[in-house]
N, C-alpha and C positions, 0 to 999 in steps of 0.2 A: 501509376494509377491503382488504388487500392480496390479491390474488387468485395461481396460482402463474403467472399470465403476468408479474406482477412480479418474481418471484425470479430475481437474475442468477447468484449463487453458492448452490448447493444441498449438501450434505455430510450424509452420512446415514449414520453405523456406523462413521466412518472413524477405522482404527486404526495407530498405527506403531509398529515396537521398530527395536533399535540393539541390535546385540554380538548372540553367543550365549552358552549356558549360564551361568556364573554371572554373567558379565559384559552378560546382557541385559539391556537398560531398556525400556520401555514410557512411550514417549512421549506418544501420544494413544490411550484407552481408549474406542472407541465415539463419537467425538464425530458431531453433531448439529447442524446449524447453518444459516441459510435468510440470503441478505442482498440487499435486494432496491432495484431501480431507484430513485435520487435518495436513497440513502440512503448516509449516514454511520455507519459503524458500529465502535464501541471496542472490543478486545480487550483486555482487562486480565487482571489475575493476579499471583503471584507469579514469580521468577524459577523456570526451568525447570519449570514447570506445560504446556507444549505450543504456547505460541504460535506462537515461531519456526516449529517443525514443523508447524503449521496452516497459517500464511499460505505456508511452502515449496511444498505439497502444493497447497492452491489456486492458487499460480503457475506452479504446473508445472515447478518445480526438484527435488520430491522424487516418490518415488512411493511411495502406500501400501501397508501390506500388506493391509488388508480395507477395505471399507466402498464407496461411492461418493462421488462428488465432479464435479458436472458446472458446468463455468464458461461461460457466455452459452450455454446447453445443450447443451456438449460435455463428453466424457470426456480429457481432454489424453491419458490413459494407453493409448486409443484409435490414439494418431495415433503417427504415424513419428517421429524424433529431428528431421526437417526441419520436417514440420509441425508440432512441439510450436515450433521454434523460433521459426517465423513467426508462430504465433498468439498466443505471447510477446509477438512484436515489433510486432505492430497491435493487439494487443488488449486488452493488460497493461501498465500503468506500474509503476514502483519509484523510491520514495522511501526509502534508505536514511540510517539514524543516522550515517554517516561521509560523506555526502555521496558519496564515491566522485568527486570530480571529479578529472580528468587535468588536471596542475598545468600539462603546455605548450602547452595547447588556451585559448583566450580564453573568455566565459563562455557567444558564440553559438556557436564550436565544441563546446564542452560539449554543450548544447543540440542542439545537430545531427546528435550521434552517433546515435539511435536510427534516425533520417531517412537517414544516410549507410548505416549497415548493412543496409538494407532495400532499400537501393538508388537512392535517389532521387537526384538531381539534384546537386552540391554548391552552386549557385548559388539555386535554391529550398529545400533544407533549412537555409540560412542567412538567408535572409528569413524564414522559418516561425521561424527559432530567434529571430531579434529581436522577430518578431511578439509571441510569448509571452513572451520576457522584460520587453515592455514591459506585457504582463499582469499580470504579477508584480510591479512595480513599478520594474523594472531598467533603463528606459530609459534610457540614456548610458553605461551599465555595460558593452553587448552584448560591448568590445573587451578587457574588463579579463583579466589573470590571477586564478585563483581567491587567489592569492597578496597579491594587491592587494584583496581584498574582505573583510567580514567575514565572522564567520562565520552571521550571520543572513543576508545576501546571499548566501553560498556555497548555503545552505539552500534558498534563492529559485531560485537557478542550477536547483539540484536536483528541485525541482517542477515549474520549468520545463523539464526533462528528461521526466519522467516523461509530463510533457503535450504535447508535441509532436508526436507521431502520432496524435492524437487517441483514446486507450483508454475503453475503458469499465467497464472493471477499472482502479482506482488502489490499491494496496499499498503505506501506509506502517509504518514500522520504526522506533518510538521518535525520530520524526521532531521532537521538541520537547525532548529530551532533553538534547544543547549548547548551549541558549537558554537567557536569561534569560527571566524570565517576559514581560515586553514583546512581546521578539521573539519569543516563542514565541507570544504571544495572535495578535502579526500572520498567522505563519504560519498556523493555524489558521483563521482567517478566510479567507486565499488557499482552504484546502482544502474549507472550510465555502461558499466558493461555485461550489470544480467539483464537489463534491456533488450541489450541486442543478442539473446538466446534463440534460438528459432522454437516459435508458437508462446511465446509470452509478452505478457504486457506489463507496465506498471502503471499505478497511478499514484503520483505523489500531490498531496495537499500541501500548500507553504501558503505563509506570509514573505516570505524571502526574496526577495526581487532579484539576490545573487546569484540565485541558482537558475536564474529561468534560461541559462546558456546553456543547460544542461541536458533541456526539452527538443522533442517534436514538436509538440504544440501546446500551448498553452489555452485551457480552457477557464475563462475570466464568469466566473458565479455574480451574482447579485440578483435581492432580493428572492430567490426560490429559483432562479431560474439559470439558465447555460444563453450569457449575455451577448460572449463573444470567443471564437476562438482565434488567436495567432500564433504564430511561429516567434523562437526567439530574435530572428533578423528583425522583425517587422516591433518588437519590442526596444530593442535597443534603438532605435530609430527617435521611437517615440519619447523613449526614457532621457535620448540626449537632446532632444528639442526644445 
């Protein structure tokens, strides 16, 4: 039974629009949403049902217009543009669907970037960066260009980005998305066991129905809103009927 000293990301009423008068939209209508320590959790839906907009707001890139929203129990909308930024940068990782890696950085510069802009060291944020990529599976890779790797290896680069600084917030973005299903099971697994880190959560967004074995709970969006949540048992269930 999870108690609310488990709950790392909390969101309760949170609403957002885009444009005014007729060109308004209403992105997230009231949503409602608890996700809590060593847990993995799916964000599914249809296209433009609010995800993107959800995970922005809990990262602290968007702001909303109503509701609350407090991450390892803070309000980001609280703090100053510097503190929003730092608590981004120690506290939050991002695993994005385009990798986003800088093609003239090797794969442990990649990896080092969050450590360099925080200020750390360059000679320890690149130890820390091979540490992790050997994590990942990357060992021998640290020096490659992203140019030189595949792209389930880029993907790898990528995780290993996000986990570098050690966050307790991991936000991924249709992170299985340019994989084949192989390499996507693998990724997955990678995620599936910084999950279960003690005081960290993730939350991944997919379209991918393959991966939803991979979850605690599957949280189903539609329309703005948090429509339904399940468990992968009660998914498969339904998927084979």
């Amino acid at each position: 039974m999870k108690s609310s000293q488990d709950v790392l990301i909390q969101c309760s009423g949170v609403t957002k629009e885009y444009g005014v008068g007729e060109a308004k939209v209403t992105a997230l209508r009231g949503v409602n949403l608890d996700v809590y320590r060593g847990e993995l959790l799916i964000l599914a839906g249809p296209s433009g049902c609010g995800k993107t907009t959800l995970i922005s707001i809990i990262g602290g890139i968007l702001k909303r217009d109503a509701g609350t929203c407090t991450i390892l129990g803070k309000d980001l909308e609280n703090m100053t543009t510097a503190e929003r930024a730092h608590f981004r940068g120690t506290s939050i990782g991002f695993v994005f669907q385009t990798f986003n890696l800088l093609p003239s950085l090797t794969a442990a510069e990649n990896v080092a970037v969050p450590l360099l802009i925080s200020g750390e060291e360059r000679k320890f944020a690149l130890q820390r960066a091979r540490v992790i990529l050997d994590q990942v599976g990357l060992s021998g890779r640290e020096d490659a260009l992203p140019s030189q790797l595949s792209g389930g290896q880029q993907q790898r680069v990528a995780i290993a980005r996000a986990l570098v600084h050690e966050p307790k917030i991991i936000i991924c973005d249709e992170p299985t998305s340019s994989l084949d299903h192989a390499t996507g099971h693998a990724m997955m697994e990678i995620l599936r066991n910084v999950a279960q880190a003690p005081d960290r959560a993730l939350v991944v967004v997919t379209h991918d129905t393959r991966i939803y074995e991979f979850a605690d709970r599957i949280a189903h969006m539609d329309d703005g809103k948090i429509a339904d949540i399940s468990n992968p048992v009660e998914e498969t269930k339904y998927n084979d009927a």
